[in-house]
N, C-alpha and C positions, 0 to 999 in steps of 0.2 A: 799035686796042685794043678799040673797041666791037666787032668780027669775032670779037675772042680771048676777050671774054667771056659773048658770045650762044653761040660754040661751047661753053665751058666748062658752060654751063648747060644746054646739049642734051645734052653727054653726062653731066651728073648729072642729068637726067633720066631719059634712059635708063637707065643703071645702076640708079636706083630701079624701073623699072616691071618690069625684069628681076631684081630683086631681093623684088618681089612677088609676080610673074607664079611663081620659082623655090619662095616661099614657101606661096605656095596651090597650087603643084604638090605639095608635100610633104607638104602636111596633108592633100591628099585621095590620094594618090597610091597605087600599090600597097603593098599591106602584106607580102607574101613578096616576093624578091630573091632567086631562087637562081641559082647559074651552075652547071651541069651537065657531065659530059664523057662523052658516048658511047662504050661499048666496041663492038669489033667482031663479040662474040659474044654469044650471046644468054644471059644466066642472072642470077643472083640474088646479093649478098653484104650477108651480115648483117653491120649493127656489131654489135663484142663487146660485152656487158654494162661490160668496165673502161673503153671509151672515151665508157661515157654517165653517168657519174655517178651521182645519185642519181634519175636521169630512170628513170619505169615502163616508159615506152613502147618498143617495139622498135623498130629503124630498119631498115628494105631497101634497097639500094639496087638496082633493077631495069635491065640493060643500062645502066649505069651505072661508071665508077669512080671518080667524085669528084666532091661535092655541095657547092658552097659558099655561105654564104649572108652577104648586106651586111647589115647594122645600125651605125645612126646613121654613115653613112660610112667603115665597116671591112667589111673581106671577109675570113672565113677559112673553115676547113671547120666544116660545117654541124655533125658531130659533138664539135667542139671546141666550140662555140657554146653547146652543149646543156653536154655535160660542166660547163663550166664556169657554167654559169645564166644565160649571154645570153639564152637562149629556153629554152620549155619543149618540151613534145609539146602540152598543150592550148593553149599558144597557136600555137602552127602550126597546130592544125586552127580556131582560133578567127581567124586572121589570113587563112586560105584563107578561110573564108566570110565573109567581110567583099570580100575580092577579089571571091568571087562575085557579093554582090551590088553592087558597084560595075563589074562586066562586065570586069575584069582576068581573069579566066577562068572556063570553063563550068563549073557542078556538076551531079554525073549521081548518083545511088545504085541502089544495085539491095540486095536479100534473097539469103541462101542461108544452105538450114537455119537461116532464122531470124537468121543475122546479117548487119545490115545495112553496108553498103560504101557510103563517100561518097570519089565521086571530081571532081579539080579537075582540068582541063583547061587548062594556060598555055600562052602558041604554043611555046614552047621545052622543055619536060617539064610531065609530070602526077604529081598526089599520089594518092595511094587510104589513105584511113584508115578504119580500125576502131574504135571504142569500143564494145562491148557483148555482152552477155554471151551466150555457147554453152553449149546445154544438149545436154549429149550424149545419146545413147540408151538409157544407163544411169542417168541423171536426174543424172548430176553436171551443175552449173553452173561455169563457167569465165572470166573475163573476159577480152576479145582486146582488146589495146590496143599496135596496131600500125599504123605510116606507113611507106610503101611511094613510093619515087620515082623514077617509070619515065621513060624518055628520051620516053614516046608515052601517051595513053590507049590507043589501041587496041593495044599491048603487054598494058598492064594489062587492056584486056576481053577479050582472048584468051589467059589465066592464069587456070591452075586455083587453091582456095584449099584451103592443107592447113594443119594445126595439130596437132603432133606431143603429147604426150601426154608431159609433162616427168618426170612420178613413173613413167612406162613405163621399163624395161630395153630393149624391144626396140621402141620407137619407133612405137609404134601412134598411131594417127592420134586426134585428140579425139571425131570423131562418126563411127570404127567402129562397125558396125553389131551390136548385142547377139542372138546367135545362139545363146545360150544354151550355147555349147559348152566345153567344157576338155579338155586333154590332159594323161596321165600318165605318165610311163615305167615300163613290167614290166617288161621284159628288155633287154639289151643284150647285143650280140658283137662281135667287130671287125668284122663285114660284116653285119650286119642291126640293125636294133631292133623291138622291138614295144611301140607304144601302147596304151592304154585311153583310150577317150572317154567320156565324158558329156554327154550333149545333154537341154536342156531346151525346150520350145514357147517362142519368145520373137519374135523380130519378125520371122523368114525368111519370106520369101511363098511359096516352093516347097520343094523336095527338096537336102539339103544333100546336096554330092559334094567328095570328097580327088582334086583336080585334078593335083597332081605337090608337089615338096617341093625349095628350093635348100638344101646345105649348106654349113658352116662349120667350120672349125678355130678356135678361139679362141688368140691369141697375146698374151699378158702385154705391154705396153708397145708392140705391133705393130697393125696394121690384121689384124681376122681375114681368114683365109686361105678362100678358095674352093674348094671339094672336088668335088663334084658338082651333079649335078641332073637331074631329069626331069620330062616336062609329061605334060600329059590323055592323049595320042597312045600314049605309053607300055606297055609291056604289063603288064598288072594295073591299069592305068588308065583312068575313074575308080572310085573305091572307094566306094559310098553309104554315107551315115550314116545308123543308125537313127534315126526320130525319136523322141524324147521316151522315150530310151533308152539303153543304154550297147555298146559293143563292143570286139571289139580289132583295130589292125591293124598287121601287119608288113611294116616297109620292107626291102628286101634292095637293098642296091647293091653287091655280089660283084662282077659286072659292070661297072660302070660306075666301081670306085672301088677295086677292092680289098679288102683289110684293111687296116682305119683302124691305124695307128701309137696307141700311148697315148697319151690326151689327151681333154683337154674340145673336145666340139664342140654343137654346135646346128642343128636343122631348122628352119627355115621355111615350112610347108608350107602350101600356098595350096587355101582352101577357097572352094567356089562355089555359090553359094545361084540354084538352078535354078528359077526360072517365069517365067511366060506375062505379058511387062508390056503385055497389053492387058486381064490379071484384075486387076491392081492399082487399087483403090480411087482415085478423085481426090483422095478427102483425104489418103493415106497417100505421104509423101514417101520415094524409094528411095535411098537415096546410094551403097551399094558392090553389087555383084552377087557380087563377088570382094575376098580380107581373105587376110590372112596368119596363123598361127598357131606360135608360136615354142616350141620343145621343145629345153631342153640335157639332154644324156647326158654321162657319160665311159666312157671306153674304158679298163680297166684293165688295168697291165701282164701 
């Protein structure tokens, strides 16, 4: 009997110090819990806006297809979490740096154009968040407030960062480079168009040139359609722009496309800011060398 109750009392001992031991593991323990699932190709998918509630923040998920995350003993997906107010976007980034510095995983930031990127490194995926503001080159301010979770940091530090321009039609980047330029339409035919430009001195460091142009059908309720296109190599290509000036220029794709059917279509015509980046100033930061410019016409029956 004394054997059955000296045992009884080791193991409610035990149980107690495994019961403390489990308790001061929780109180100091990691503060994110994600489980991750690696896809097998490389790219990007955004949560929609309807599956985040009234959360600001954007979610990516990077070579990734499904992010889930534990709290108080529940696992579901990470965007459900949010959706529904288990977690926010600042306290994710607020519960990463508390990881960080309890050595649950590494933090790295780095700048570009000015906005800075704080990245966490856990052995099993890494976060990259954004909070703060982009000023574009046109002096808009923008606030980026987006978390990004990639199956690798070194996924995320070999990722470019782009920020599309939400009030744009045709999807211009936030810190396109201001080149002072604009296009108008004079003419149309079914096989050509002529432009009018206007260029004003603004941030170009060289010689601005009309490198080629992709075109587009535009389709009501469809993905627009693909038409043609041609590049620098081209013949009549590249086309200079006068600086701090206006001109005209006519596209002719007879050739290469026909006689467009009626309808609305669109150029995109890619313009290339030509200098020497050994004149370029140390303090003056370069982001595009080459930008796109979007022209719709219609074609009348």
């Amino acid at each position: 009997m004394k054997k059955f109750l000296i045992l009884l009392t080791s193991i409610a001992l035990l149980c107690s110090l495994c019961g403390c031991t489990s308790s001061a593991s929780e109180a100091s323990g990691q503060k994110l819990k994600f489980t991750v699932v690696p896809t097998e190709e490389i790219g990007f998918m955004k949560i929609p806006e309807e599956k985040m509630g009234s959360e600001k923040a954007e979610l990516v998920y990077q070579n990734l297809s499904e992010v889930k995350i534990t709290l108080n003993g529940k696992t579901e997906p990470l965007e459900d979490a949010i959706r529904t107010g288990k977690i926010t976007g600042a306290e994710i980034f607020a519960y990463a740096r508390m990881d960080g510095e309890n050595g649950f995983c590494e933090e790295s930031f780095s700048s570009d154009v000015g906005l800075t990127h704080f990245v966490y490194a856990y052995p099993d995926y890494a976060l990259e968040i954004a909070y703060d503001v982009l000023e574009s080159p046109d002096g808009r301010q923008t606030l980026i407030n987006e978390i990004t979770i990639a199956d690798t940091a070194e996924s995320i530090s070999s990722s470019d960062h782009f920020y599309v321009d939400e009030s744009s039609r045709w999807g211009y980047f936030l810190d396109r480079e201001d080149w002072g330029l604009e296009f108008t339409v004079k003419a149309v035919t079914p096989e050509s168009l002529t432009v009018i430009y206007t260029q004003k001195q603004a941030q170009e460091l060289g010689d601005l040139t009309v490198d080629g142009y992709i075109m587009f059908a535009e389709k009501e309720g469809a993905q627009d359609e693909f038409v043609t296109q041609t590049g620098r190599d081209a013949p009549g290509f590249p086309i200079a722009i006068t600086s701090d000036g206006t001109g005209e220029i006519t596209i002719d794709w007879s050739e290469t496309a026909g006689k467009l059917n009626p309808g609305t279509y669109y150029l995109r015509i890619t313009v290339t800011d030509n200098y020497d980046p050994e004149k370029v100033p140390a303090n003056v930061t370069k982001r595009y060398s080459k930008q796109a410019y979007c022209v719709e016409f219609t074609v009348e029956p």
